[in-house]
N, C-alpha and C positions, 0 to 999 in steps of 0.2 A: 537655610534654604538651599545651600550651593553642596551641601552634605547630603539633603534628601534628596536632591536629583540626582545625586550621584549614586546614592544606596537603590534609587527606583532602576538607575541604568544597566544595574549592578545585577538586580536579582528579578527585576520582570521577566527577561526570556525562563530565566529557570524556574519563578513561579505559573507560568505558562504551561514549561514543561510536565512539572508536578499535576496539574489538571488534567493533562495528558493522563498519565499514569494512573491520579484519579478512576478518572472516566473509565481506563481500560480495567481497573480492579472492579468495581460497581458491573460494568456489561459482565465481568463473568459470574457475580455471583449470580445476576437472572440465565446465563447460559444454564449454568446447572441447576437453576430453580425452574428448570423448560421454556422459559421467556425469551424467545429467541428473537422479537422482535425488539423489543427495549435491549437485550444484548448488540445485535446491528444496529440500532441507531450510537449505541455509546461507540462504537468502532469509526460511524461517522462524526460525532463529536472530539473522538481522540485525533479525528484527522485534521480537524476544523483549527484544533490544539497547536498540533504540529507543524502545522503550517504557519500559525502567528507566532510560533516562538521563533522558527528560524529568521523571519521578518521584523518579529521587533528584535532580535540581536543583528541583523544587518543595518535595518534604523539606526539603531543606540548604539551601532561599531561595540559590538559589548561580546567579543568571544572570549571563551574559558574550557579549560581541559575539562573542567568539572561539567559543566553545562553541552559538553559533550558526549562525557560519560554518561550525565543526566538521560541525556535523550537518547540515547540506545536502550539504556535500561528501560526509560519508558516503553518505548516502543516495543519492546521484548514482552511486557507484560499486551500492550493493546494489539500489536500488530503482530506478535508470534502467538501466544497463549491462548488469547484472545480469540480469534480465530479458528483455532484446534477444538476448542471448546463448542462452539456452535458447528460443527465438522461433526464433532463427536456426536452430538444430540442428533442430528439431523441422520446418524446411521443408526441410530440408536429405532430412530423413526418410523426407519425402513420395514415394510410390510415382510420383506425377503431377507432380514438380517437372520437370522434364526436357520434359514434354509441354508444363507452360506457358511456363516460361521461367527459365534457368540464373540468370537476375540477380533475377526474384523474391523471390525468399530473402531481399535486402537491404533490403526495407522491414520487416524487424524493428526492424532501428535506428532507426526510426522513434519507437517507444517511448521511447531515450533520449534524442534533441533537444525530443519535447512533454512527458520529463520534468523533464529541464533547464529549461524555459519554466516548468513547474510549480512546480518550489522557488526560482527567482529573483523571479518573482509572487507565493510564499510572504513572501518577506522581506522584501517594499517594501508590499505589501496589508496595510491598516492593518483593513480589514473580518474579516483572519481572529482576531480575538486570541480568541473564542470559539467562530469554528467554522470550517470550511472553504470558498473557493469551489473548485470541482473537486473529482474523485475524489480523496484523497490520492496520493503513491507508492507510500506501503506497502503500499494494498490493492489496487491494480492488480498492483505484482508479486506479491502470495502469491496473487491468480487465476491469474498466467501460472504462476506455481510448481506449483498444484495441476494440471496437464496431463499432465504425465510423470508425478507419481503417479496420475493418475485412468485411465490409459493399463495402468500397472502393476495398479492393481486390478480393471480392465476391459477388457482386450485387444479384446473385441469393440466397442470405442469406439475403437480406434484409427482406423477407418479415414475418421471423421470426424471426430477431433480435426486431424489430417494433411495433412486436404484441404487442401491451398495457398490455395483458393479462403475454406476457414472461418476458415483463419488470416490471411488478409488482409484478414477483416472484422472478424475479431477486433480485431489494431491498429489498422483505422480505426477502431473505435468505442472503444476502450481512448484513443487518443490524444486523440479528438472531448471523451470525459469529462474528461480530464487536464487542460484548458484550457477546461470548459466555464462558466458564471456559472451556475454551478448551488450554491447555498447546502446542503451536507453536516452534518450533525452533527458536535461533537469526540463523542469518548468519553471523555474528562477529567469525572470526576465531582467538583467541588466543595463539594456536600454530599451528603447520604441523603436528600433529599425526592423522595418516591416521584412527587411528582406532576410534579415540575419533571426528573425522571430519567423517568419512566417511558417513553420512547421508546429510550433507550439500555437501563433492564431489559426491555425487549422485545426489544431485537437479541440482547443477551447470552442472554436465554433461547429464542431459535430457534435460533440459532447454535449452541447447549449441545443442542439435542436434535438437530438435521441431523446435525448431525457425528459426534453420537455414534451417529446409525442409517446415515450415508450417508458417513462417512470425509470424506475428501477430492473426492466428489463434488459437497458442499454448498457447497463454497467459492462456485465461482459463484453457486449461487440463495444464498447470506448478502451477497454482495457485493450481488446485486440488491436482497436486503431492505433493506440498509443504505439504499442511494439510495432507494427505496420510502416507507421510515421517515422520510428526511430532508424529503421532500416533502411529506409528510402534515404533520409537525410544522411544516415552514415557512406551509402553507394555515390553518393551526389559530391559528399565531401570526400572521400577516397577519389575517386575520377577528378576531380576536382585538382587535387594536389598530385594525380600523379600528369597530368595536362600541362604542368607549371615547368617551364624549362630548368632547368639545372645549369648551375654555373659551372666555369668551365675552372 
């Protein structure tokens, strides 16, 4: 018994992870089968993934290099590849691709070499163990996810979500954030102190009301609050410590 709890403590987060991984291989093969909708939800399943592995190995005190490397690689395939792939269709879709240019399209991929850049910078940056530099992965792709639903719930938005031209600012700036020295919040909550959380019970509670009045349209303005929040808190904690007397 004292052997299987140990094997389960052992290899849950990293069977966790593999789901991840799972999940984000299955979304792409309906990316390129045009299913763009089962493609974004597996992107939000891989996130759903992601987030229970790092929790049950904080749980289960259960960290490993391997289960690190584990989770980049995951993530590489759901939250870089992944992504690029639904990017790519969606130019593909475009009524004006043709007009600008047939090989356009191919700066979707874009998204997975600065996100690759992203989680190799993750691993060796000794600055992230409590928060982020750059947008994460994960929340760039569940914005690129949210399109093809937001297209579904709003058809009279397609013809601007499609623009080749919005979609190609979209990845430059989607890539610009992924690699940017921009200090992010975690949303790893360590205790209940309302005052030392309150920037993350703030995200959590806009985020709870957009979504629930505005579906999948809120993804992006949550992803903006996110960066929003994370700059306020960083200005507050700078002012903060430079207000603190210095000894003598």
């Amino acid at each position: 018994m004292a052997e299987m709890k140990r094997r389960v403590k052992k290899h849950l987060p990293n069977a966790i992870t593999c789901a991840n991984l799972f999940s984000g291989c299955i979304g792409i093969v309906f990316a390129f089968q045009g299913n763009l909708l089962i493609a974004s939800y597996a992107i939000f399943l891989s996130a759903i993934f992601d987030f229970f592995d790092g929790l049950a190995s904080r749980v289960l005190n259960s960290f490993s290099f391997i289960g690190k490397d584990l989770d980049s690689l995951a993530d590489m395939v759901s939250f870089g590849f992944l992504p690029s792939a639904i990017l790519y269709e969606l130019f593909l879709r475009s009524p004006q691709i043709n007009k600008v240019s047939d090989y356009l399209c191919y700066i979707a991929f874009a998204i997975t070499v600065f996100s690759a850049l992203r989680l190799a910078k993750f691993n060796v940056d000794t600055r992230q163990a409590e928060s982020f530099i750059g947008l994460p992965t994960p929340a760039n792709a569940i914005l690129i996810a949210s399109l093809p639903l937001i297209i579904q719930q709003y058809e009279t938005l397609d013809h601007i979500i499609l623009n080749p031209y919005v979609l190609t600012g979209l990845v430059v700036v989607m890539c610009t954030l992924l690699v940017a020295e921009i200090p992010l919040m975690s949303l790893k909550f360590k205790n209940r102190d309302f005052n030392q959380n309150i920037f993350r019970y703030l995200l959590l509670l806009f985020s709870a009301i957009l979504i629930l009045f505005f579906k999948f349209v809120a993804v992006p303005v949550v992803i903006f609050i996110y960066i929003t929040l994370s700059l306020i808190q960083l200005k507050i904690t700078s002012d903060h410590h430079h207000e603190q007397p210095t000894k003598a």
